[in-house]
N, C-alpha and C positions, 0 to 999 in steps of 0.2 A: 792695638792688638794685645793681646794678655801675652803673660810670660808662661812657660812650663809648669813652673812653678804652682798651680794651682790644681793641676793632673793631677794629686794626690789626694783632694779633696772631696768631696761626695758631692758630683751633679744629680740633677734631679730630670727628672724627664715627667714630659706632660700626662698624666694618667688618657688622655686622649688618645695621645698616641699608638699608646700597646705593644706587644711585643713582634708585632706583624709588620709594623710603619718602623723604617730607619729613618725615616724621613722626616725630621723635628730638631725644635732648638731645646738644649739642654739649658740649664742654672745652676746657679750655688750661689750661697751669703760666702761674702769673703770676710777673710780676717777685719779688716776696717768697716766692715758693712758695707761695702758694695756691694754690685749684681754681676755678677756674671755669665754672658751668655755664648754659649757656641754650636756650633752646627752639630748634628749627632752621628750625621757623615763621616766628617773631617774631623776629628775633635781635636788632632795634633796639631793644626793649621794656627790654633789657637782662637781667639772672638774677640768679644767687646766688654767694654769693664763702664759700667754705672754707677755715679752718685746714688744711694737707695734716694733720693728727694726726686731727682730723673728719672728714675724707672717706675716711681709713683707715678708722676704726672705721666706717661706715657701710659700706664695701665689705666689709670682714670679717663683719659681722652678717646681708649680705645673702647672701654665698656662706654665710654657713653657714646663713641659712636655706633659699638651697638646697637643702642639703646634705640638709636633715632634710625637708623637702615630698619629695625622690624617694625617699628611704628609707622615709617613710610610704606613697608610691606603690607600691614593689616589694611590700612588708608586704601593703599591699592586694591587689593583683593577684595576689599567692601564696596569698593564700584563698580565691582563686574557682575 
């Protein structure tokens, strides 16, 4: 769990989101270059703190599962 200590910092929120949705995780680069992420519910609750090397590979593994759920989509949809 993160400390207080980075409330002071500038999270970021997913341009996705909007000002309509409470409902998303926040970020921020931390002083060391981690990632920071927390709920945008909770935010005092505190979150989770990443090596940036970690929060790479988790963002590459998700675009690429992306990648492959629409291409299984298109697959599908081309047989019907």
């Amino acid at each position: 769990m993160l400390h207080n200590r980075l409330s002071a910092h500038r999270w970021r929120k997913s341009s996705y989101s909007g000002d309509q949705n409470p409902s998303c995780l926040e970020w921020q680069h931390t002083p060391d270059g981690s990632i920071a992420i927390r709920d945008s519910k909770t935010p005092s609750r505190g979150g989770f703190l990443f090596r940036r090397e970690a929060w790479s590979a988790f963002v590459i593994a998700l675009q690429s599962e992306s990648a492959e759920a629409s291409k299984l989509r298109s697959e599908q949809e081309a047989r019907r």
